[in-house]
NUMARBA-191467 format. One record per atom (N, C-alpha, C): residue number from 1; atom name; z, y, x. Coordinates in steps of 0.1 Angstrom, whole numbers. Atoms other than C-alpha are relative to their C-alpha. Layout:
<sites>
[site NUM "CA" [Z Y X]]
...
</sites>
This chain:
<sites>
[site 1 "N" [12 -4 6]]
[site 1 "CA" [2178 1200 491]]
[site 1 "C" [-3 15 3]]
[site 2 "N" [1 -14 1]]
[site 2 "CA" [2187 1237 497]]
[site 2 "C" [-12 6 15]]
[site 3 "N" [15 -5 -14]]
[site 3 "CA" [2166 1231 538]]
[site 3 "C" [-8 -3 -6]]
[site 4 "N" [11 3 3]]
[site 4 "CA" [2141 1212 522]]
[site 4 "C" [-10 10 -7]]
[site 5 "N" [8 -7 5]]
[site 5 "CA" [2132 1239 502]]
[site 5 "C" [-4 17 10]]
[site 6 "N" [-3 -14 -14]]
[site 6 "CA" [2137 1268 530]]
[site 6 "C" [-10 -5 12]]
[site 7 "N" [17 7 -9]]
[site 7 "CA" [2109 1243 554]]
[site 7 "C" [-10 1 -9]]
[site 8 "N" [13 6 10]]
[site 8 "CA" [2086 1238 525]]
[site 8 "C" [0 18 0]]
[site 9 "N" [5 -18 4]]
[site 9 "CA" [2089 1284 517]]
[site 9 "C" [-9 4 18]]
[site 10 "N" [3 -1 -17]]
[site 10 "CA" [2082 1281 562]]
[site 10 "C" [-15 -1 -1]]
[site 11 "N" [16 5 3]]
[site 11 "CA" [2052 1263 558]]
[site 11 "C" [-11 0 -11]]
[site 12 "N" [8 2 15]]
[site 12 "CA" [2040 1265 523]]
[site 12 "C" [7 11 -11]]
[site 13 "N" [-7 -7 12]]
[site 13 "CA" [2051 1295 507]]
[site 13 "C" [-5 3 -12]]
[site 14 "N" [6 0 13]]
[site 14 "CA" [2025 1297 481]]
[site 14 "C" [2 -14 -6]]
[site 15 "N" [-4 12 7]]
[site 15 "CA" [2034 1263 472]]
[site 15 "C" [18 0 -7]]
[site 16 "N" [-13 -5 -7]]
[site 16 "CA" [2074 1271 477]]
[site 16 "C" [6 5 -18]]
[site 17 "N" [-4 -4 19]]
[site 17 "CA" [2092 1273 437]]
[site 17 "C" [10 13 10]]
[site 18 "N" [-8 -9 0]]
[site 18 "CA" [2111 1307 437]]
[site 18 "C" [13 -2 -13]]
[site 19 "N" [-16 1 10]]
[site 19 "CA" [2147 1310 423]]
[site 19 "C" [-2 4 -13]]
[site 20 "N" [1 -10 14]]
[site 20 "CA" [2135 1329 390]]
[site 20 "C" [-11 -15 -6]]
[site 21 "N" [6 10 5]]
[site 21 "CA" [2106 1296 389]]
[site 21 "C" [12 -11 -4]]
[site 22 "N" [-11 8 8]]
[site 22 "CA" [2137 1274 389]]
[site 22 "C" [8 1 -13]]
[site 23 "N" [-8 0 11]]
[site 23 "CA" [2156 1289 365]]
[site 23 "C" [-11 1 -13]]
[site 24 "N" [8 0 6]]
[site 24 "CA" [2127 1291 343]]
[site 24 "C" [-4 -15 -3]]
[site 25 "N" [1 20 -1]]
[site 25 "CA" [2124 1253 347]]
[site 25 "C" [11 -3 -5]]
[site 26 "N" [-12 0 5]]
[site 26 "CA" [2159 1255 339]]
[site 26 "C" [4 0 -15]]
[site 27 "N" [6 -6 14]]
[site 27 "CA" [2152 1271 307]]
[site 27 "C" [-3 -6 -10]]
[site 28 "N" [8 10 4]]
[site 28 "CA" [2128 1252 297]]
[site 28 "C" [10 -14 -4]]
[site 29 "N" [-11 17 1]]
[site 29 "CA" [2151 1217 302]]
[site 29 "C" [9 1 -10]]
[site 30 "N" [-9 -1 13]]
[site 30 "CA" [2177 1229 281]]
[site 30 "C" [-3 2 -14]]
[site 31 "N" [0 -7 12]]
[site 31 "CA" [2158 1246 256]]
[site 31 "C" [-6 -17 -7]]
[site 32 "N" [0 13 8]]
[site 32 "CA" [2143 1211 249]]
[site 32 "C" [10 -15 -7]]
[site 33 "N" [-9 7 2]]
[site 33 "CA" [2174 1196 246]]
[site 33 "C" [8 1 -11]]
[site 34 "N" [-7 -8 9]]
[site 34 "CA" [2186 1218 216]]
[site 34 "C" [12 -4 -1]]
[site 35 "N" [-15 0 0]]
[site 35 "CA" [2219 1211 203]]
[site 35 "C" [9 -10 7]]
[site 36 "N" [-3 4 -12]]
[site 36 "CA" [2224 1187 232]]
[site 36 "C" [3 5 13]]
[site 37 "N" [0 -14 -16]]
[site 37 "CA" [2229 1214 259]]
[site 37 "C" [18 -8 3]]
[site 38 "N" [-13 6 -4]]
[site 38 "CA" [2260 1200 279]]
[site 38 "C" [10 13 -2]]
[site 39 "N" [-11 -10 -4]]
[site 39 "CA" [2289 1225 276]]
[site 39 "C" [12 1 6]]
[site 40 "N" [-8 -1 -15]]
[site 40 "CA" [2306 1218 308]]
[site 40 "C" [-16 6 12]]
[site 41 "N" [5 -3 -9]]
[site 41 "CA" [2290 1233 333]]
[site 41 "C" [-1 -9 15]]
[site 42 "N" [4 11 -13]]
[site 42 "CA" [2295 1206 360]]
[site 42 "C" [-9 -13 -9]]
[site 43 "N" [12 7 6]]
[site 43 "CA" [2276 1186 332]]
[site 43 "C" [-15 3 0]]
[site 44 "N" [14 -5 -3]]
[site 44 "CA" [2246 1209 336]]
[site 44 "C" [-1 -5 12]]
[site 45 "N" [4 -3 -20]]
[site 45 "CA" [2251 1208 375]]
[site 45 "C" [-8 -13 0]]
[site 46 "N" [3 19 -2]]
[site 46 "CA" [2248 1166 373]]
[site 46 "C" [-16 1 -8]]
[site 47 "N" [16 -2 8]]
[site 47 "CA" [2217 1174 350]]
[site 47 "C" [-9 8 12]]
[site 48 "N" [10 -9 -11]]
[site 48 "CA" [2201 1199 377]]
[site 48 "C" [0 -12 7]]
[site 49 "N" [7 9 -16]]
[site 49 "CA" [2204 1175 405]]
[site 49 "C" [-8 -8 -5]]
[site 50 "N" [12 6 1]]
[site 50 "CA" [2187 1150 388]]
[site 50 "C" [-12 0 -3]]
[site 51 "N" [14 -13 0]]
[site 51 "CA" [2162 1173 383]]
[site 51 "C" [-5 3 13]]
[site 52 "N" [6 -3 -16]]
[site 52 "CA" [2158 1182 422]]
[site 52 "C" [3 13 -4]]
[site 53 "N" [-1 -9 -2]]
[site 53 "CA" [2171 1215 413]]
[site 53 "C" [10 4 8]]
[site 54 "N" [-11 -4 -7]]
[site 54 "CA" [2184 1234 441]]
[site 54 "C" [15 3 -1]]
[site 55 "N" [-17 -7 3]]
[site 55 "CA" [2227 1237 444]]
[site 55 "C" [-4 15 -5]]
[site 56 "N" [-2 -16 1]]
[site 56 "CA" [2222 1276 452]]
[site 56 "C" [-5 2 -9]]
[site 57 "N" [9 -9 12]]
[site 57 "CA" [2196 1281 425]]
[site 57 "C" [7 -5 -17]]
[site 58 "N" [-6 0 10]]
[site 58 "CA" [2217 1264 398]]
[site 58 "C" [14 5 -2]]
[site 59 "N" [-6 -10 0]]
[site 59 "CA" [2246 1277 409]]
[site 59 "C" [-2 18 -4]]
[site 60 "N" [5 -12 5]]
[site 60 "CA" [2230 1313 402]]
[site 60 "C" [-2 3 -10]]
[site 61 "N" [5 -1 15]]
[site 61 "CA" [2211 1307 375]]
[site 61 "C" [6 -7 -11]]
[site 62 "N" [-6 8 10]]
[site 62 "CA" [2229 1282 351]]
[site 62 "C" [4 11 -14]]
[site 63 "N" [-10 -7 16]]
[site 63 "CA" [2250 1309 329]]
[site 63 "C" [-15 10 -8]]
[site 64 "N" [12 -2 8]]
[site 64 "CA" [2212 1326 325]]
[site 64 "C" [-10 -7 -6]]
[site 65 "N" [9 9 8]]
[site 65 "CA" [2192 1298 318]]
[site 65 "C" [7 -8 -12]]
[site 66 "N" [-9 2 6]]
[site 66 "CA" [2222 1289 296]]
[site 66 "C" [-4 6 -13]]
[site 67 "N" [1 -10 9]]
[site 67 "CA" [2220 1319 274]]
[site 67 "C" [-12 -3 -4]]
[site 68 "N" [18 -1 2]]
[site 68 "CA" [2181 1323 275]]
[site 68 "C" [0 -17 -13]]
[site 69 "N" [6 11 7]]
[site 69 "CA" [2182 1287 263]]
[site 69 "C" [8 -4 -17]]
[site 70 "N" [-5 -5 13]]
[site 70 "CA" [2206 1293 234]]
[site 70 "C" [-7 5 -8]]
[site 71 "N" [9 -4 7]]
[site 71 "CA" [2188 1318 222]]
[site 71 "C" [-12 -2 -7]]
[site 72 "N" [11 1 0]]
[site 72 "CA" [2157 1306 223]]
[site 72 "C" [2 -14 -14]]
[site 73 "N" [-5 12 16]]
[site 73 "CA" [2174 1272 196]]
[site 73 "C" [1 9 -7]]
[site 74 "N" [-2 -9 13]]
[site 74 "CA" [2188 1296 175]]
[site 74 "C" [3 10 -7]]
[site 75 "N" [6 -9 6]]
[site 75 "CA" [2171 1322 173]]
[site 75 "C" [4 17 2]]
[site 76 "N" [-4 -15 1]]
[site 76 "CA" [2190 1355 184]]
[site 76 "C" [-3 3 11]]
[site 77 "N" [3 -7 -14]]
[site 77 "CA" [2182 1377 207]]
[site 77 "C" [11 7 3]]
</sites>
């Protein structure tokens, strides 16, 4: 997935999701998941792919879209 998305930034970079749009997508998926959030982390990963989220970008982002998405259930900042 990681060339697909590195041809598609070649040819179509305004089309082309940025690593910060993923994890934001990321975000999002968990925060609707509330107190279903997997807590293994190779449980999220299996959740991203079937999402079409990039390895590298959930590799990166996971422990922040993690938090963010915590927060965002219940309630602290």
């Amino acid at each position: 997935m990681d060339e697909l998305e590195k041809s598609a930034a070649t040819y179509s970079s305004h089309l082309s999701k940025t690593g910060r749009d993923w994890a934001a997508f990321m975000t999002e998926m968990l925060t609707e998941m509330g107190d279903e959030i997997p807590s293994l982390p190779s449980e999220r990963y299996a959740l991203y792919k079937k999402h079409k989220v990039p390895e590298s970008v959930y590799l990166e982002f996971d422990a922040d879209a993690t938090n963010k998405a915590l927060r965002k259930i219940y309630g602290k900042s």
